[in-house]
N, C-alpha and C positions, 0 to 999 in steps of 0.2 A: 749588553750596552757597552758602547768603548769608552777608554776611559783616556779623558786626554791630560796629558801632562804637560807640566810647566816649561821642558826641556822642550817639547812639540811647539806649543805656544812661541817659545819664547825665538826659536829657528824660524819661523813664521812671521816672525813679524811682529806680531798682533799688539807688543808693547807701546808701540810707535802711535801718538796723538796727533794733534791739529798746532800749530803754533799758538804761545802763550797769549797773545792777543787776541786768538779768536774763540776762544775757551768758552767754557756754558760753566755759570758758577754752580749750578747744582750736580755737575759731574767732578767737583771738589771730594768728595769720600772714595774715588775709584783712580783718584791720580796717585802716583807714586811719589814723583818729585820731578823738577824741573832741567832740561839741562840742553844749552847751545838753544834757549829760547825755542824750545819744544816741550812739550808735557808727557812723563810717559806713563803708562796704564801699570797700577799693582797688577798684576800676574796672578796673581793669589787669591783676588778680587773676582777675576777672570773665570779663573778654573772652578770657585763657588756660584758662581750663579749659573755657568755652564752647566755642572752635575744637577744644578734645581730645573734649570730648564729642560735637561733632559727627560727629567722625571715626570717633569709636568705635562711633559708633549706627546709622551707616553703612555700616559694614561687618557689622554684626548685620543689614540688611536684604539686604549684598548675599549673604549665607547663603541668604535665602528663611526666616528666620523672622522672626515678628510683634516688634513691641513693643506693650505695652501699657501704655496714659493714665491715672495715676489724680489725680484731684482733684476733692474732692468740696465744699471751702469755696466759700463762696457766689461770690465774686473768680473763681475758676477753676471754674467750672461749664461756664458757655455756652462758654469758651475749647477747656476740653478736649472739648466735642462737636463743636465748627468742626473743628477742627484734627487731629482723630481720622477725620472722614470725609472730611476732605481729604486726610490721607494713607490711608485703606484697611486703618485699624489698632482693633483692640480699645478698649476703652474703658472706665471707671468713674466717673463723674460727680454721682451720685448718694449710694453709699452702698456702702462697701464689705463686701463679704459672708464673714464669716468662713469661712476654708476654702478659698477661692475659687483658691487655686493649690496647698496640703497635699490639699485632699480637691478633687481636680478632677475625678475619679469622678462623684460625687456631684451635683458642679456640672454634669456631663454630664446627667445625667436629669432637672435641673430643667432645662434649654433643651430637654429632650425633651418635656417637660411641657407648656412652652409653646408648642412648638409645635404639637402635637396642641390644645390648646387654639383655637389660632389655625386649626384646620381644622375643629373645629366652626363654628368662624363662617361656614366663606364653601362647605362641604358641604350644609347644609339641614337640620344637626341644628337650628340654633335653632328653624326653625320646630315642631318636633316636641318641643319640649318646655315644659315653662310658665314665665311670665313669672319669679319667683322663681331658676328653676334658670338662668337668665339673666345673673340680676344676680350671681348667685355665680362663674359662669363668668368676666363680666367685670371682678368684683374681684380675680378669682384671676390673670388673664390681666397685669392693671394690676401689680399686688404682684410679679410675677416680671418683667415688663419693667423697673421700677425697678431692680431688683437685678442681675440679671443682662441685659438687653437689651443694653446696649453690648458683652458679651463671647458672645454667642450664635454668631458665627460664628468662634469661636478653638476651632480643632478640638483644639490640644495646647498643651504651656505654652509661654509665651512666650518668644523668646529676650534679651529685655531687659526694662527696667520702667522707666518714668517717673513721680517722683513730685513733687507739691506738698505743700509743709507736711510734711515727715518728721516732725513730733514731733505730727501729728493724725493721718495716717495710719501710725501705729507698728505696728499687725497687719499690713498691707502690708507692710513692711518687712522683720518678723520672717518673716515665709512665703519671703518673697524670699531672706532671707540662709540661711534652711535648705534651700533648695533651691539653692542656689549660683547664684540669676538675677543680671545684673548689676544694677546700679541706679545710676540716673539720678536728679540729683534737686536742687531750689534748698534752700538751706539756708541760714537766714538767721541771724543772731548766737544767735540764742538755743537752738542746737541743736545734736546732737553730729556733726561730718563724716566723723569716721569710719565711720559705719554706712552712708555710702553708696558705694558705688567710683567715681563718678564725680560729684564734687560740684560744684555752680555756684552758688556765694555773691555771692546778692541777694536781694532785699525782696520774702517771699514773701505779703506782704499786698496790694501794688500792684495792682492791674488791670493797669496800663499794663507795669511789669515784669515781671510773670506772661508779658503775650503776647508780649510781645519774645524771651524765652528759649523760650518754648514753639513761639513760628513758625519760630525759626530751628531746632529740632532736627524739627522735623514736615518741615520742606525736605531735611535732610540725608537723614529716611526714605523720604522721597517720592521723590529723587534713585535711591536705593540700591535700591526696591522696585521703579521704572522699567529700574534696568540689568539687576537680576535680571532681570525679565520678556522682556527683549531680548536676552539671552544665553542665554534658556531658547528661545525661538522661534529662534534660531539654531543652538542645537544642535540642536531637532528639525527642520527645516528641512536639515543635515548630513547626518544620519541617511536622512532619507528621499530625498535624493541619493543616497548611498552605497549604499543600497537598490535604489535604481531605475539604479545605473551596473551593479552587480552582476547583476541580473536582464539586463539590456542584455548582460553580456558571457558567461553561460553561454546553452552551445548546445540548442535548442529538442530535443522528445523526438524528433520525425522525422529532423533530423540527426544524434541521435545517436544514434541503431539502425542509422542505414544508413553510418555513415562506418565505414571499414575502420583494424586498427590499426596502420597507418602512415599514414593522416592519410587517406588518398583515399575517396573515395565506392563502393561496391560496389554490381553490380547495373545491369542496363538502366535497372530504374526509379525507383532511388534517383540513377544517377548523373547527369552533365548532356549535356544533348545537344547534338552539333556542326552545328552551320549545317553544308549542304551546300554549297560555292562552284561556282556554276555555270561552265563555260568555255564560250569561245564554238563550241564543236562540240557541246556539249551537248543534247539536246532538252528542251524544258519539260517539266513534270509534266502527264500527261494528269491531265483533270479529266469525272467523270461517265460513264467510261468508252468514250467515242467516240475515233479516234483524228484528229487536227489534219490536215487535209492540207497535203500538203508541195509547195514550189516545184516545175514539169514540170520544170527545166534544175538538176541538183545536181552538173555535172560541175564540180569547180574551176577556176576563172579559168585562160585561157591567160598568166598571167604567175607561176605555180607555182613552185616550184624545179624541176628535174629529178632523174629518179632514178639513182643511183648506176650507172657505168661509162658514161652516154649524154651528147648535148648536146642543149640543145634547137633544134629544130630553125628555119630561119630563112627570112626571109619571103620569097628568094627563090624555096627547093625548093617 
């Protein structure tokens, strides 16, 4: 996870508030001091809540659920589409669509919509229909990618939200806070911090401060979405170990028909057969049915033992 510094912040921008009259008085503990009738943001304030939010948004990916990017002012547009499919997460960039988390239903069958759309295109209805009924297709196709395109593959709600400009995205917010999602989110002097649970007070007009905040919490998700994914292919990975040692240690169906129940094998032809050990007085196995002929001279050697009650006899007699 990166770790941003005071020096990054403070090149950025991010100090920079709202004018002193237009101030939110509960953003009074996150101001520094006043100056040319401007407010500027503690720094210090800044990089603390940052490293919490990090932490926090991080452990929302190592869950296995999404967060989702919204910002839609012009500053954080291009930001939040980089940084949204750098990490592998939902998005809103454009415009946000009422409903869009209360009635997700709904939002379900317009990404159904659109994507039937998008298979006339490339099935061969176009060619089968005329040029008019075309251009409706692809304005209707256009109209719903704006809207919803960034969140078409967010199969269920999000388990976080990140926002820019809380007090332009305020239906965002409100959806969010009735659904108990957390929320992430810069909030600059001129706005209320409590509406967010996890606030990071800086300059949310900047360009340069927008990406700074927003690269280092896309790091923490991208982190978190990675260990997820490595500890899911190791569980399954266990599993199918455990699997295949299990199979390995029960006994096959032919063994166990024929084993008897004190553990031994039953049966001539279940059970195992013993090598015969040949001795040397033994005859071979006749083969093909002929029988081997044998040595003219089978009397045992004259150096034998002798038989019981005799001696043997000696080279004089």
């Amino acid at each position: 996870m990166a770790h941003v510094t005071l020096q990054q912040l403070l090149l950025a921008g991010a100090h920079f508030g709202h004018l002193t009259r237009r101030w939110h008085p509960k953003m009074k503990p996150y101001i520094l001091m006043e100056r040319n009738g401007i407010h500027l943001i503690d720094l210090r304030k800044t990089q603390e809540c940052l490293e919490k939010a990090c932490i926090a948004v991080k452990e929302v990916a190592l869950r296995g659920e999404q967060v989702l990017f919204v910002g839609t002012k012009s500053q954080a547009r291009d930001i939040m589409l980089a940084e949204a499919k750098r990490a592998g997460v939902p998005y809103v960039n454009e415009r946000w669509l009422g409903g869009a988390l209360t009635n997700f239903q709904t939002i379900r069958q317009g990404i159904k919509t659109l994507n039937s759309l998008e298979k006339k295109m490339t099935d061969g209805t176009f060619e089968k229909i005329s040029k008019k009924e075309r251009l409706m297709i692809e304005r209707r196709r256009e109209k719903l990618l704006e809207s919803i395109g960034g969140i078409r593959d967010m199969n269920r709600l999000p388990g976080a939200i990140y926002i820019v400009d809380i007090r332009r995205e305020k239906i965002a917010v409100a959806e969010a806070r009735r659904l108990g999602i957390p929320i992430f989110a810069i909030v600059d002097t001129n706005v209320d911090p409590d509406l967010v649970d996890f606030p990071i007070p800086a300059n949310d007009d900047a360009f340069k401060s927008i990406a700074v905040v927003t690269r280092a919490l896309t790091d923490a998700v991208a982190e978190g979405v990675a260990t997820y994914k490595a500890s899911a292919h190791l569980q399954e990975a266990a599993m199918e170990t455990a699997a295949r040692d299990q199979e390995h240690r029960e006994p096959r169906g032919r063994d166990r028909d024929d084993r008897r129940p004190g553990g031994e094998r039953g049966g001539e032809r279940g059970g195992e057969r013993r090598k015969r050990v040949r001795r040397p007085g033994d005859r071979p196995a006749q083969h093909g049915g002929e029988e081997k002929p044998q040595p003219a001279d089978s009397s045992p050697p004259s150096s034998a033992a002798p038989s019981d009650g005799g001696e043997a006899p000696s080279a004089e007699s």
